[in-house]
C-alpha positions, -999 to +999 in steps of 0.1 A: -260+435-434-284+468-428-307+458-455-313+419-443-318+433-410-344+457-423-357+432-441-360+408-411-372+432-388-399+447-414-409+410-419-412+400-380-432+430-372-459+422-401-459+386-390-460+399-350-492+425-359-512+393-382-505+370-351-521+391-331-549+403-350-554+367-355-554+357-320-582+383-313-604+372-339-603+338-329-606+343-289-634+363-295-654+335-320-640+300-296-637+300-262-625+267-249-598+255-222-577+245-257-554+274-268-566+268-302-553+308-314-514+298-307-521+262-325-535+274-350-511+301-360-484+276-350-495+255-377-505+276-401-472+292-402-451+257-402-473+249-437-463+287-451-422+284-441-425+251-455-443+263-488-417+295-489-390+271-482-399+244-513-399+281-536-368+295-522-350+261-530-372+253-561-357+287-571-324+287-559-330+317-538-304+309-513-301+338-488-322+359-505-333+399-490-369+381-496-361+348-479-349+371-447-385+394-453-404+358-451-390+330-436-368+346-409-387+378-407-425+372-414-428+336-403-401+341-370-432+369-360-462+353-370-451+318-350-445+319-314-429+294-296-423+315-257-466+319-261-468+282-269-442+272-235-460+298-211-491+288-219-484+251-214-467+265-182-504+278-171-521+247-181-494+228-164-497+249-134-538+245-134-534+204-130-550+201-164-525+176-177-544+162-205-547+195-223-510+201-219-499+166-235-524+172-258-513+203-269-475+196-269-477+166-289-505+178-317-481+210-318-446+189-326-461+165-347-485+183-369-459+214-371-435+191-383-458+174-410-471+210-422-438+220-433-431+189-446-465+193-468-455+227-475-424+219-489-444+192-508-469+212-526-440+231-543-415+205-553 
């Protein structure tokens, strides 16, 4: 149990520290009223869980120590789902409900089809 937790927590921090290097680097190249950082790592990181996901079942890894460093641990911190809520909250909160709807339903419906691609490309 203190080994997957290691694991988990090693993984979250790595994925915590990328998200927000990434977030940096692409605040400081777009600036628009679209919180394209959190969408994009959002995305990004359904297509990688559902990539890891196709390989841990391709290769009956089950609950694996490195299914709990990259799928619990690495993706759990890299993807962000409170930044996502507070920052439809703001837009919410600015009137701007376009951007919001926008935002919410691109978020659902592409997450959900990059982990299904993900899990695609492997099996």
């Amino acid at each position: 149990m203190i080994k997957t937790i290691l694991f988990v927590g090693f993984g979250g921090a790595l994925g915590s520290v990328l998200r927000y290097l990434i977030t940096i680097g692409i605040n400081q190249i777009i600036t628009i009223s679209f919180p394209i950082a959190t969408f994009s790592i959002n995305i990004i990181g359904c297509l990688l869980i559902g990539i890891l996901y196709g390989i841990s079942e391709k290769n009956n890894l089950g609950n694996s120590d490195l299914n709990s460093l990259l799928i619990i641990g690495f993706c759990g911190g890299f993807t962000t789902f409170s930044t996502f809520a507070n920052e439809n909250l703001k837009l919410f909160q600015q009137e701007n409900f376009l951007v919001p709807a926008l935002y919410i339903s691109l978020s659902v419906i592409l997450g959900i089809l990059a982990v299904r691609l993900g899990y695609k490309i492997i099996l």
